[in-house]
KOLTI-816336 format. One record per residue (C-alpha): residue in three letters; x, y, z. Coordinates in steps of 0.001 Angstrom, whole numbers, padded with zeros to 6 digits, always signed. Layout:
% KOLTI-816336
ALAXYZ
...
//
This chain:
% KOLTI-816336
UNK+000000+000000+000000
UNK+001802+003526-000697
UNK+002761+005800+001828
UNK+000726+008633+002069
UNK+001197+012656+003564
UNK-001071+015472+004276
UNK+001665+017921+004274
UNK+001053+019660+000706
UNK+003678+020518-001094
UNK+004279+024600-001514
UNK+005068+025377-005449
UNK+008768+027366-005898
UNK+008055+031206-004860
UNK+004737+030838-002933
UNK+005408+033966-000214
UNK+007055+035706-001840
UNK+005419+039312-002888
UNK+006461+041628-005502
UNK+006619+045476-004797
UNK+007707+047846-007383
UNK+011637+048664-006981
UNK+011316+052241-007098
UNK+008560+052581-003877
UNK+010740+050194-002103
UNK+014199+052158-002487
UNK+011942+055558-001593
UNK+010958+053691+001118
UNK+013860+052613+002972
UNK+015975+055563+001747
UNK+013687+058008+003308
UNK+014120+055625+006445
UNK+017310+055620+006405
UNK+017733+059725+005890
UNK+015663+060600+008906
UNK+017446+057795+010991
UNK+020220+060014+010523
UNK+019186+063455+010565
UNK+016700+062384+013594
UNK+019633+060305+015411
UNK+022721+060938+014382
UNK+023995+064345+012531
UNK+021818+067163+013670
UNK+021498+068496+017789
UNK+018458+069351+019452
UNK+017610+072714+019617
UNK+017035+072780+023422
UNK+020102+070957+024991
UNK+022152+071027+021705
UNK+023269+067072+022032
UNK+023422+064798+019367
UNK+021855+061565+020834
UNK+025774+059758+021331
UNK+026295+062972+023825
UNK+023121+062785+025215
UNK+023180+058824+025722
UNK+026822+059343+027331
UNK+026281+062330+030026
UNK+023015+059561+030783
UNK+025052+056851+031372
UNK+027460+058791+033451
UNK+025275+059936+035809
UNK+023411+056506+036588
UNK+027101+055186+037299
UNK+027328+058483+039480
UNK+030535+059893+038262
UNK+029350+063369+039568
UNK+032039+066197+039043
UNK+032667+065646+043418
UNK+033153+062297+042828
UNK+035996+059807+041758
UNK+037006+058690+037919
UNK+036079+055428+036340
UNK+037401+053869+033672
UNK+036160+055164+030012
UNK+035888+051234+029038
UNK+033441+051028+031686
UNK+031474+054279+030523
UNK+031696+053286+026610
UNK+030540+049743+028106
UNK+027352+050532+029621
UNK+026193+053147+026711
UNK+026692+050699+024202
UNK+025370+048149+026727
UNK+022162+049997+027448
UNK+021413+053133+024990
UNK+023428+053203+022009
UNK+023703+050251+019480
UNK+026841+051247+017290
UNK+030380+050471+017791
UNK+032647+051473+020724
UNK+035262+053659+019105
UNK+032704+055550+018211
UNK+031470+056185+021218
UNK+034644+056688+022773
UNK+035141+059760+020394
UNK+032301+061220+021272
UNK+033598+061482+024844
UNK+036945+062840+023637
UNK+035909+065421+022087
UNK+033438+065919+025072
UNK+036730+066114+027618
UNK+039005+068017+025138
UNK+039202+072175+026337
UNK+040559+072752+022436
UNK+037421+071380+020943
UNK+034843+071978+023136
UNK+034891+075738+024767
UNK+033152+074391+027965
UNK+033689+070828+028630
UNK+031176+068260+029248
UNK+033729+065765+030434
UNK+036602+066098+032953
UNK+039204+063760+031524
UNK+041872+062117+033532
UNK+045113+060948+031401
UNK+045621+061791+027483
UNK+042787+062603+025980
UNK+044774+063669+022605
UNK+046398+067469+021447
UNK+045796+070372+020061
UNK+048374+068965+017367
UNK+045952+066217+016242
UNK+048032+063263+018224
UNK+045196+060119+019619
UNK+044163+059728+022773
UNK+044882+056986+024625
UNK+043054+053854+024728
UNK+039605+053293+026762
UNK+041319+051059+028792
UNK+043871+053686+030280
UNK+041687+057036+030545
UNK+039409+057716+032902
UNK+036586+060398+033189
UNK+033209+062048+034584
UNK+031350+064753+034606
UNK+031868+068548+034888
UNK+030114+070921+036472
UNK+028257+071940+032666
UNK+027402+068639+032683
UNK+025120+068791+035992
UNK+023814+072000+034860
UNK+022441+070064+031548
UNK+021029+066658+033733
UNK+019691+069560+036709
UNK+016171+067963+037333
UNK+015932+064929+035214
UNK+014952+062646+038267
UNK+011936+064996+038915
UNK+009884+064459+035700
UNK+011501+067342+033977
UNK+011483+065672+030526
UNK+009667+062823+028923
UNK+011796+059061+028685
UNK+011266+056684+025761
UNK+012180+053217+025615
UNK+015740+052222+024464
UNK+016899+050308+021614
UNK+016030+046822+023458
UNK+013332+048084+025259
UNK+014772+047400+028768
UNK+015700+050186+029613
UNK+014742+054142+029522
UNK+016694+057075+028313
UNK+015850+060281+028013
UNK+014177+062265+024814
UNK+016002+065157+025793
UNK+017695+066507+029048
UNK+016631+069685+031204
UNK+019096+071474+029823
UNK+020176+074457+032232
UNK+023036+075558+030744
UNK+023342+077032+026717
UNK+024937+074446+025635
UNK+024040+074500+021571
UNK+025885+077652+021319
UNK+028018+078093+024163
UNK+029696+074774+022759
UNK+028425+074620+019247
UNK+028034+071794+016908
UNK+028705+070146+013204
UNK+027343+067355+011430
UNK+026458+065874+008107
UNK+023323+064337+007928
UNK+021430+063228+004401
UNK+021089+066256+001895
UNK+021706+068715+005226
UNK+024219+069968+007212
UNK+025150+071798+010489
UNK+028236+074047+011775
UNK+027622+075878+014748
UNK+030755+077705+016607
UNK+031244+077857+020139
UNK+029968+081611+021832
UNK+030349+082295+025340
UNK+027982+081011+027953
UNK+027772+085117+029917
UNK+026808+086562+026534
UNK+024074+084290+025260
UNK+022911+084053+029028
UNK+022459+088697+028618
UNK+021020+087769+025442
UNK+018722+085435+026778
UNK+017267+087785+030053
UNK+017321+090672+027094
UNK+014382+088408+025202
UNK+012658+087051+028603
UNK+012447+091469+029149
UNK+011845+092155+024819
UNK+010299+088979+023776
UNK+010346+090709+020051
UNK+014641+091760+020216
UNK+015880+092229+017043
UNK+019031+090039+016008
UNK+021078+093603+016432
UNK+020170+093949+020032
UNK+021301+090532+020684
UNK+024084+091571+018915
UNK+024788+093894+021836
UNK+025498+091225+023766
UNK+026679+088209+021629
UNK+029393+089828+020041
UNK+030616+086620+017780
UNK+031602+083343+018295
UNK+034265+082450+021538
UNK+036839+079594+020145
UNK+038225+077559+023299
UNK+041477+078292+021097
UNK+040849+082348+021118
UNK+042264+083933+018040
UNK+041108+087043+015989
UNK+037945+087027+014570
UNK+038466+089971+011416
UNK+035154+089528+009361
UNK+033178+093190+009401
UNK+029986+093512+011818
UNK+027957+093939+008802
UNK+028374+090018+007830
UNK+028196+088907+011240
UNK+024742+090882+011939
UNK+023573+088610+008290
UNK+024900+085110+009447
UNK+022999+085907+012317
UNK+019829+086812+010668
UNK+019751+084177+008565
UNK+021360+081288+010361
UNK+024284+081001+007258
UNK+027344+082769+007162
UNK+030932+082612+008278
UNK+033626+084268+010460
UNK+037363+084255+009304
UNK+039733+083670+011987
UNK+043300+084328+012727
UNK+046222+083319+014573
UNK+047062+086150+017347
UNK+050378+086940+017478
UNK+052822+089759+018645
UNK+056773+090797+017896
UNK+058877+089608+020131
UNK+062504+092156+020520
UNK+065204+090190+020324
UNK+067885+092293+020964
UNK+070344+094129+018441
UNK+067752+095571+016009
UNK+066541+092084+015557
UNK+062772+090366+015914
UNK+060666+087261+015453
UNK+057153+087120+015793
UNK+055300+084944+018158
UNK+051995+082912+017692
UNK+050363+082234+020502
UNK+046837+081344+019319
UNK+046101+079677+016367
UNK+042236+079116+014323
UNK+039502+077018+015706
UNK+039767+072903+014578
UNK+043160+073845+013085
UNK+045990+071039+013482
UNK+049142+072527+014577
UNK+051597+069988+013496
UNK+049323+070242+009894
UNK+050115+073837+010268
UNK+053932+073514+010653
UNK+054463+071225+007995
UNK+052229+073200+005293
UNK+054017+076648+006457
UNK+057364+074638+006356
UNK+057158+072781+002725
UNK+056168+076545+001736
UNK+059222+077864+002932
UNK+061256+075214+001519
UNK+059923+076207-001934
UNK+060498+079886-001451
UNK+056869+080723-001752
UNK+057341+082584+001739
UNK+060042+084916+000633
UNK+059679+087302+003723
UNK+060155+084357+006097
UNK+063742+082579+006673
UNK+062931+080280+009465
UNK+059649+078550+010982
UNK+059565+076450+014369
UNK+057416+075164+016650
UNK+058482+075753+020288
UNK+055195+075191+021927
UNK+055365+073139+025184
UNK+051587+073293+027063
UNK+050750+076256+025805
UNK+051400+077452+021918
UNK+054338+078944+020874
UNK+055067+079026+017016
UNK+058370+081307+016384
UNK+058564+082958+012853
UNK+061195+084728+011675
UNK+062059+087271+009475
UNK+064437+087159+006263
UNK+065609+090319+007200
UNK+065678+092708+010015
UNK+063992+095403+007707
UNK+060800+093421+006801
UNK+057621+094760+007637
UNK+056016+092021+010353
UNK+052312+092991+009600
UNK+053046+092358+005483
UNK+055323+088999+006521
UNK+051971+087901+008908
UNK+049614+088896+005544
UNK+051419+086435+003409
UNK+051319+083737+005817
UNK+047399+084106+006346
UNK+046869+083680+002827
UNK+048692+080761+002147
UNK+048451+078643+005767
UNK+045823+077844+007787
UNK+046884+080827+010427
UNK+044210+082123+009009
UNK+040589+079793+008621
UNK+037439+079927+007690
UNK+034647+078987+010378
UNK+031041+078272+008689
UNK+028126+079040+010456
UNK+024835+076673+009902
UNK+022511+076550+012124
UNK+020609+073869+011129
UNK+018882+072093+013803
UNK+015944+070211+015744
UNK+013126+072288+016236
UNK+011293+070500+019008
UNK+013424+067560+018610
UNK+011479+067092+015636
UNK+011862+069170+012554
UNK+015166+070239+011251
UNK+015162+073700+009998
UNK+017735+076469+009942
UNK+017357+079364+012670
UNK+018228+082966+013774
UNK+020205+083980+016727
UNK+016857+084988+018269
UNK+014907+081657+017567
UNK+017528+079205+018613
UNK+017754+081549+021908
UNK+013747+081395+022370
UNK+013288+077283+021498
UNK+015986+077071+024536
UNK+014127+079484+026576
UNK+010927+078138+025777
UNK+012403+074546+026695
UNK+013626+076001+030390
UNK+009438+077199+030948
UNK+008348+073837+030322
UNK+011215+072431+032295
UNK+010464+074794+035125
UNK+006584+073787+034926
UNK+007064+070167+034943
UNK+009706+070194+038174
UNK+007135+072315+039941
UNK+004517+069944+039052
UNK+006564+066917+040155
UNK+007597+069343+043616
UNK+004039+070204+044133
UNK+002630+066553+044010
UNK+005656+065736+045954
UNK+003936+068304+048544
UNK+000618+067093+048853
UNK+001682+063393+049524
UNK+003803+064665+052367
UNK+000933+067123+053341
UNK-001497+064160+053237
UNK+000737+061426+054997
UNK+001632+064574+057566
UNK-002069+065544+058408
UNK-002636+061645+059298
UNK-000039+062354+061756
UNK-001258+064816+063527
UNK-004572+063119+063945
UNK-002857+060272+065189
UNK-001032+062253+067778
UNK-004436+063837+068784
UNK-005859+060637+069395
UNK-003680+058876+070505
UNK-004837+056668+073314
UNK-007603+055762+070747
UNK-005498+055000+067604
UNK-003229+052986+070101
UNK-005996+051252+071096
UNK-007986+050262+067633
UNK-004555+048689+066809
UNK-004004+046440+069776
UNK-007810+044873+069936
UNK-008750+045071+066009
UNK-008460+042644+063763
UNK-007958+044457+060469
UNK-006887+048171+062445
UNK-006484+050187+058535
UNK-010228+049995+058068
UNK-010972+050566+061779
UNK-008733+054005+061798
UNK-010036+055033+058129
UNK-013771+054482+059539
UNK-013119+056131+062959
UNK-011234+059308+061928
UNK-012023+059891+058201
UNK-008626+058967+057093
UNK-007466+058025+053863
UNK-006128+054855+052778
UNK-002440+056927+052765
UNK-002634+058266+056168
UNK-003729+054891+057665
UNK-001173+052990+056122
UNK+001036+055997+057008
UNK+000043+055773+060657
UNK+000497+051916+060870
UNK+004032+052271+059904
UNK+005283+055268+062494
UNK+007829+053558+064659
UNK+007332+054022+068189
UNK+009924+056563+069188
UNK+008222+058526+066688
UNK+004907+059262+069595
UNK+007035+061683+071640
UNK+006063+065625+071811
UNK+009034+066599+070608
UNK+008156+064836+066992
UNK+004636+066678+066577
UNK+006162+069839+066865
UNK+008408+069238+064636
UNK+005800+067920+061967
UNK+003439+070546+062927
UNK+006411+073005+061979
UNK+007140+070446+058725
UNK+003249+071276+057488
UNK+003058+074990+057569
UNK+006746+075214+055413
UNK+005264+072863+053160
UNK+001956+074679+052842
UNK+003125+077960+052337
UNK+006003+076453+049783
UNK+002890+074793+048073
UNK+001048+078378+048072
UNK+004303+079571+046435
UNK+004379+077186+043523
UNK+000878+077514+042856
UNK+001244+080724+042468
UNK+003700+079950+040198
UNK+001833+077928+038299
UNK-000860+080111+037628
UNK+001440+082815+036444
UNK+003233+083266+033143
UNK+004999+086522+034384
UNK+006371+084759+037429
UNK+007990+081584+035733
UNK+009614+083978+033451
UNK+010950+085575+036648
UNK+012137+081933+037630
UNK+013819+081295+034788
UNK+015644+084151+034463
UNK+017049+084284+037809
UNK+017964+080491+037204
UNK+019977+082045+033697
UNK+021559+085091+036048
UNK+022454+081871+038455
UNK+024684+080240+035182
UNK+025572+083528+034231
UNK+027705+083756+037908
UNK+029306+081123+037458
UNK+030555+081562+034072
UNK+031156+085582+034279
UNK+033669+087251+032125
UNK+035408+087090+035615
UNK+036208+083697+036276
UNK+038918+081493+034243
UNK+036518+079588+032235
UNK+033987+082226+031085
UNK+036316+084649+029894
UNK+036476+085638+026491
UNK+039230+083741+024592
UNK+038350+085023+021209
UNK+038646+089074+020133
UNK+037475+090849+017332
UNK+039810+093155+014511
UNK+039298+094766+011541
UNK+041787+092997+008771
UNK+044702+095190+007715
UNK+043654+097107+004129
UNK+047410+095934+002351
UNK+047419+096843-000928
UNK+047955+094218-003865
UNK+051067+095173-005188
UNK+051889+095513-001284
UNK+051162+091377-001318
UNK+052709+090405-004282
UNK+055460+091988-003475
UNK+055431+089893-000342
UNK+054712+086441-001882
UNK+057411+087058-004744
UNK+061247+087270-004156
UNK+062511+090149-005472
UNK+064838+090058-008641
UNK+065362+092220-011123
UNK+065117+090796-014473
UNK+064772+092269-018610
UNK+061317+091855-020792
UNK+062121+090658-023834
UNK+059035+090959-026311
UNK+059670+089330-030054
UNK+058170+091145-032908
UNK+055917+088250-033372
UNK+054500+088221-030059
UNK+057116+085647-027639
UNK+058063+086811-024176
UNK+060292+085993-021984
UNK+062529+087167-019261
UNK+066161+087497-018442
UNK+067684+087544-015316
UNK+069373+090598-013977
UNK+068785+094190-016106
UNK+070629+093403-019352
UNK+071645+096586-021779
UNK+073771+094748-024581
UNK+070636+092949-026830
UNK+072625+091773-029653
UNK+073317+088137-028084
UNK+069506+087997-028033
UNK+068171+085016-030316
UNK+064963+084826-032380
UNK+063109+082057-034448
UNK+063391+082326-037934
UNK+061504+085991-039358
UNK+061879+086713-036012
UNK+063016+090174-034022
UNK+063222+091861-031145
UNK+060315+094532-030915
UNK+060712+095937-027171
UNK+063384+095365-024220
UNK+062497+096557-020607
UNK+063760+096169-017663
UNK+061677+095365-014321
UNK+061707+093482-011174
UNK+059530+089602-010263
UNK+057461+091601-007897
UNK+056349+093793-010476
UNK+052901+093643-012652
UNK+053420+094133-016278
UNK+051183+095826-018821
UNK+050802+094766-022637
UNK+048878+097186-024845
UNK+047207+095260-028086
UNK+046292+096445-031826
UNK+042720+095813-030326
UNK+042827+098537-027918
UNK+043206+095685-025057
UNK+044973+096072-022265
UNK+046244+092739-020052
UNK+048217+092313-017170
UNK+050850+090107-016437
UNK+053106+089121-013186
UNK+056178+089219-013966
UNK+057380+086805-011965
UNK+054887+084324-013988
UNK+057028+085172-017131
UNK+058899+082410-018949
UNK+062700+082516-018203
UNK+065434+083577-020564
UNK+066479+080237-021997
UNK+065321+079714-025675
UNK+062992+082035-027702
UNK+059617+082041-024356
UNK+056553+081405-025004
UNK+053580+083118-027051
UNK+051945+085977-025464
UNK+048544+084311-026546
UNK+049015+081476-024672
UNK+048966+083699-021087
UNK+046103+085795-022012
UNK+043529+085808-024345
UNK+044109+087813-027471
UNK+042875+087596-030581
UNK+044947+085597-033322
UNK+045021+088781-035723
UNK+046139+091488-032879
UNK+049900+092359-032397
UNK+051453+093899-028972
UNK+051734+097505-029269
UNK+054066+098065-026426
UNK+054639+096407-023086
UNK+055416+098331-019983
UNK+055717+098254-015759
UNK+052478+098940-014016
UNK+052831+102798-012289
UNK+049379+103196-010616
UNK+049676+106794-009901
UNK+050193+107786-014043
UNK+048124+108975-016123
UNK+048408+106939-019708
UNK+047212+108783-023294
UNK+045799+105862-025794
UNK+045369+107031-029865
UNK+044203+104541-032495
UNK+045558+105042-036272
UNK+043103+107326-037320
UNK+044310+109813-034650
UNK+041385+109540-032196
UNK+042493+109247-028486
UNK+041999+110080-025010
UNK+043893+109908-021189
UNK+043103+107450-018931
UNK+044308+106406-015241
UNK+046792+104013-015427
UNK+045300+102311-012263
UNK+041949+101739-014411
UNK+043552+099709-017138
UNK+044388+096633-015031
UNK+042770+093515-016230
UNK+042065+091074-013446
UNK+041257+088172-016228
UNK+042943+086058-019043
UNK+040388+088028-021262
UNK+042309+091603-020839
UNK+040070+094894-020270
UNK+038618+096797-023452
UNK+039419+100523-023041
UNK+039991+101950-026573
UNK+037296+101409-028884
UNK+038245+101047-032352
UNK+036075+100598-035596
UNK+036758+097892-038108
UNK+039787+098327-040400
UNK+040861+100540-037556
UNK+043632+099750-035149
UNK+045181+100911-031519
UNK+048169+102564-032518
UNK+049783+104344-029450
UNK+049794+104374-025867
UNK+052824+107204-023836
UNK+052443+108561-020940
UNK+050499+111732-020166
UNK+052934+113920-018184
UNK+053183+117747-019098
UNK+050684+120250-020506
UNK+051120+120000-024167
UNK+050462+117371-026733
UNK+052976+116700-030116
UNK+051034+114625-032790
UNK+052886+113930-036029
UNK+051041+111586-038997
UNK+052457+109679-041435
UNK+051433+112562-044332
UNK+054064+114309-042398
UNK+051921+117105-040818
UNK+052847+118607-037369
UNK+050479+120042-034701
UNK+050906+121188-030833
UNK+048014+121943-028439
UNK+047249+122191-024912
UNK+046518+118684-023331
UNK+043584+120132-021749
UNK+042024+119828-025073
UNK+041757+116294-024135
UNK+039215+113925-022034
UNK+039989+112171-019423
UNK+038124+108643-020006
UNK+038250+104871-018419
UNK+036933+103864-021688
UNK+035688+104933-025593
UNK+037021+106049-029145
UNK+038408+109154-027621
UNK+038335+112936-029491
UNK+040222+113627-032932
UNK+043692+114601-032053
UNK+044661+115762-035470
UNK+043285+115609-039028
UNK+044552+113912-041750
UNK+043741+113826-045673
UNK+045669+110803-046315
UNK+047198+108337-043807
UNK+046956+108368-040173
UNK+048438+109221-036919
UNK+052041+108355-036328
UNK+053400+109243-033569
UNK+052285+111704-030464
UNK+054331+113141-027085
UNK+052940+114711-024177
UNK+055829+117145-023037
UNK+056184+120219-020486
UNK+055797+123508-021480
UNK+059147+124474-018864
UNK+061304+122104-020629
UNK+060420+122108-023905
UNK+059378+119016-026775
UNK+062834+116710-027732
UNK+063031+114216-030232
UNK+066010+111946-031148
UNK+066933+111913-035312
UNK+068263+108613-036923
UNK+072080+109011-036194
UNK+070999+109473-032687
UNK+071002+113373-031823
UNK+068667+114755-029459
UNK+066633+117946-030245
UNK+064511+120064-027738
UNK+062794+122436-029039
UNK+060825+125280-026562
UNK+057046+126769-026648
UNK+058378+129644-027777
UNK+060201+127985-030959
UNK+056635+125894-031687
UNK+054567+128720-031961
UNK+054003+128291-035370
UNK+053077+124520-034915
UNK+050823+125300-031925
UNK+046724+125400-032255
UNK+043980+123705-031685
UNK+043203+120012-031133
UNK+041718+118255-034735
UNK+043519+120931-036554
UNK+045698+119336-039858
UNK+049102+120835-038775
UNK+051927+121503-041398
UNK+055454+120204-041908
UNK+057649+119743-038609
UNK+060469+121781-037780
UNK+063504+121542-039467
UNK+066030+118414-037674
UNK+062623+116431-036998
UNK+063070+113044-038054
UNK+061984+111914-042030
UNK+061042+108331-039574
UNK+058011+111058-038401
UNK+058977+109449-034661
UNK+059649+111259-031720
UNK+062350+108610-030589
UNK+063201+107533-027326
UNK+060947+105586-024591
UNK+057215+106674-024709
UNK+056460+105329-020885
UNK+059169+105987-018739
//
């Protein structure tokens, strides 16, 4: 007979249900992006924890390590908040209570630490195993009142255990110690302030519940780094970030010259930026110096012990110490950036980003409900001791009778409840007295017990039932942390100050950044530059490519900015320390800036700010223009003479004197005043002198007192006075007529246009 089963057989991928791919990955990414916002990157508005720091100051009060008490391992701390509260891994943890214990991270400490805890140059702490640890006074201000039903506990991971939503939070700690994050698609970076200014700010919007963000800003002047240094951005930006909860403050090492004796200095850093390494710091500024991008600077060490001590000196005795300090805060991190984000928990729930004045009220708000719910908890606390204290006195005013009841009854709690109108508290209270508690002495002493309880419960109902008073509480609890972290005491004092940057000029900084050498321009006829060392005078060595000249020689210095003039009426600017050097032909102008491919270099010269610069295109049209306003700050050069198709840029001298010389190539000569001509940043300019045929060839700009000189072809100079030109002299657009006898048949003036 066969075997037979009534266990059916399933068929292959019964169970199994399909969901669309897309909804699922929404799903669990959306999951997994408020796991992580909610528990992980972003702090809580009211106590400004992250729930690692919040789990850890937890845990290290329910293993009592109170600031007056002794230190316990940080194994056995990391043990029982991974243990109990927080399900990740226990390096992690034990970072978090690092940073919590280190007084360069954290500008008031949440942790006291006991061995090494790590340094301000980025070296590791210890292991768990060897450092100890427990709490700080900051941290009892933040767990003040969580045993009295101050905030609301949820169940932990495994559901064994409680932990708290979020603690009382007595103490300002979201800015007073600030914060940073990265969450999912959000941030946070919130800098450190000190604890006596946000606690003025604070009692300024308990008194002006509608303060502006400037008249918190009388009070919170900026952020306060536990490693001080200069904050140097304007009031103007710190007032936005502020306002709109987005912004940044640069930072600065502070630092002062230090005599040594002789005519000789070094300066002395003895603060350096917020989260900035200082061994990074060393080795950047060092590897600078060793490839002479810190030309100012001839040695760099470190001779900090506990506190910081990073000696700079000087190449020379004669360098300026504020320019030398300049060009180390632009290339090193003596100088950082600190973003502001204050993106956080509104209500533990929402993340947004907040003002100065709404992060203040959420916390303020939070220390109201905080104060309610401890009253609450006080005043319940009150009426059970009221209740179990009136039971007493009945007891003691019947005594014989209540002794009685309990020797011959059976059941005595229903006996006393029915006899005196007790309740089931006060019998069960009165059943438990011990017997030395019957003598006189005793009922005075609870009669005096009931009336201070009675009038403290009068007191915090009044409370209660009062907005205007709890505000009162509250603030006199904020002047109570305000005390004890005063501008006068060690730890509340300001670290960080506040400067206005030093206004160096550019050339001020290059000159700073570059070494200074003085070298020869060497511009080709076809447009390749290069530079020699040293100021050269004998060109004929110089070689070309083939077809090939040399069409300008000048000499200059690295720190210098040079300025090329185009057929285009372009000018561009070049450092002349970025020049190719002298060996071989250079390299193409066009490939440093952008000019077109059928535009030739009209002349080349050394950036003079303070001169004044006359342009003139081939058909004679021109104008004078600042020599500071021609500087391109691009590749693509800045447009300043206009010229028309078929027209070109043909000359650019400079505009010293009172009268203008203009020559063209028919050979006519004029001279007029050079008030006859505008003063423009940029245009086709005003007719300089009319021609019938040809154009303009050459123009001067020359001094009535010393006369107009031009150099022939065997190389003779001429001058030639007012007086002598009269005949040439008239008005501006005028034709002119043939120059005065000895003028060149090249119709050029000779000699260097720009000095």
């Amino acid at each position: 007979m066969a075997k037979t089963t009534d266990k059916t057989t399933k068929p292959e991928g019964a169970g199994i249900e399909p969901i669309n791919l897309r909804d699922a990955l929404e799903e669990r990414y959306l999951a997994y992006a408020l796991s992580t916002i909610m528990h992980r990157a972003l702090p809580d508005v009211r106590d400004g924890l992250k729930p690692v720091h919040r789990r850890l100051l937890h845990a290290m009060r329910q293993l009592r390590l109170d600031p007056g008490s002794g230190f316990k391992k940080s194994a056995r701390v990391v043990g029982d908040v991974i243990g109990k509260f927080h399900p990740h891994g226990d390096q992690s943890v034990y970072d978090a209570l690092v940073r919590l214990a280190q007084d360069f991270a954290v500008r008031y400490p949440l942790v006291d630490g006991q061995g090494n805890f790590g340094n301000i140059d980025g070296d590791n702490p210890a292991a768990m195993r060897y450092t100890e640890a427990r709490l700080t006074e900051v941290a009892a201000l933040l767990l003040d009142g969580i045993d009295e039903n101050a905030v609301d506990f949820r169940d932990t991971y495994d559901g064994e255990d409680k932990e708290p939503v979020v603690l009382p939070g007595n103490f300002p700690n979201l800015l007073a110690n600030g914060s940073s994050g990265i969450a999912v698609g959000m941030a946070t970076s919130i800098p450190p302030h000190n604890a006596a200014e946000l606690c003025d700010a604070a009692l300024l919007l308990i008194e002006k519940p509608d303060a502006s963000v400037e008249d918190l800003l009388g009070y919170v002047e900026g952020p306060d780094f536990p490693t001080g240094g200069i904050i140097v951005e304007s009031r103007a930006a710190i007032a936005e970030a502020y306002r709109t909860g987005r912004g940044g403050f640069r930072v600065r090492a502070r630092w002062h010259v230090e005599d040594q004796g002789r005519g000789t200095w070094v300066v002395v850093v003895t603060e350096v930026p917020y989260q900035v390494q200082k061994s990074r710091l060393i080795e950047k500024a060092a590897d600078l110096l060793v490839n002479r991008k810190l030309p100012l600077v001839g040695d760099l060490r470190d001779e900090s012990a506990e506190d910081v001590r990073i000696v700079i000196e000087p190449r020379a005795r004669t360098v300026d110490a504020a320019l030398m300090m300049e060009s180390l805060f632009k290339l090193t991190e003596l100088e950082s950036r600190i973003p502001l984000n204050m993106n956080v928990l509104s209500k533990g729930v929402v993340p947004r980003v907040m003002s100065l004045p709404e992060v203040l009220r959420e916390w303020l708000d939070h220390r109201r409900e905080v104060l309610v719910r401890r009253s609450e908890f006080r005043l319940a606390q009150i009426r059970h001791r009221l209740e179990v204290l009136e039971g007493y006195l009945v007891a003691y005013l019947n005594l014989d009778e209540v002794i009685r009841i309990i020797r011959e009854e059976d059941e005595p709690k229903p006996a006393l409840i029915a006899r005196f109108g007790l309740t089931d508290l006060q019998a069960e209270s009165i059943l438990n007295m011990r017997l030395r508690s019957l003598r006189k002495l005793e009922e005075i002493e609870i009669r005096g017990e009931h009336a201070a309880l009675t009038e403290e419960r009068g007191e915090i109902e009044a409370l209660l039932g009062s907005a205007a008073k709890q505000w009162k509480a509250v603030a006199s609890q904020i002047g109570e942390v305000r005390k004890t972290f005063g501008p006068d005491t060690p730890l509340g004092k300001r670290r960080t100050s506040f400067a206005e940057a030093p206004d160096h000029a550019d050339r001020d900084m290059h000159h700073a950044m570059v070494e200074r050498e003085p070298i020869t321009v060497i511009v080709s006829e076809k447009g390749w530059i290069r530079a020699l060392k040293g100021h050269v005078t004998d060109m004929s060595g110089l070689a070309f490519k083939a077809d090939d000249g040399l069409k300008l020689a000048l000499h200059a210095e690295t720190t210098d900015r040079l300025i090329v003039f185009s057929t285009g009426g372009r000018f561009y600017t070049l450092g002349a320390d970025k020049l190719p050097g002298g060996r071989g032909h250079g390299e193409p102008l066009r490939l440093m800036v952008d000019m077109e491919s059928d535009q030739d270099v009209v002349t080349a010269f050394v950036h003079k700010p303070e001169r004044m610069l006359l342009v003139a295109s081939t058909t004679g049209r021109g104008f004078i223009v600042p020599e500071k306003e021609v500087v391109a700050n691009t590749r693509k050069g800045k447009q300043v003479l206009v010229v028309e198709p078929g027209e070109e840029a043909k000359l650019c001298v400079e505009a010293v004197g009172d009268m203008v010389a203009t020559i063209g190539e028919n050979r006519k000569f004029l001279v007029f005043p050079v008030e006859q001509i505008p003063e423009m940043t940029r245009g086709k300019g005003v007719r300089l002198q009319r021609f019938k045929d040809g154009g303009l060839s050459d123009v001067r700009v020359f001094a009535k007192a010393t006369g107009l000189s031009w150099i022939d072809s065997s190389g003779r100079s001429f001058v030639r006075t007012v007086e002598e030109l009269r005949d040439w002299t008239g008005d501006r657009g005028q034709a002119g007529r043939m120059p005065p006898p000895g003028f060149p048949r090249s119709n050029l003036f000779g000699g260097p246009a720009i000095g």
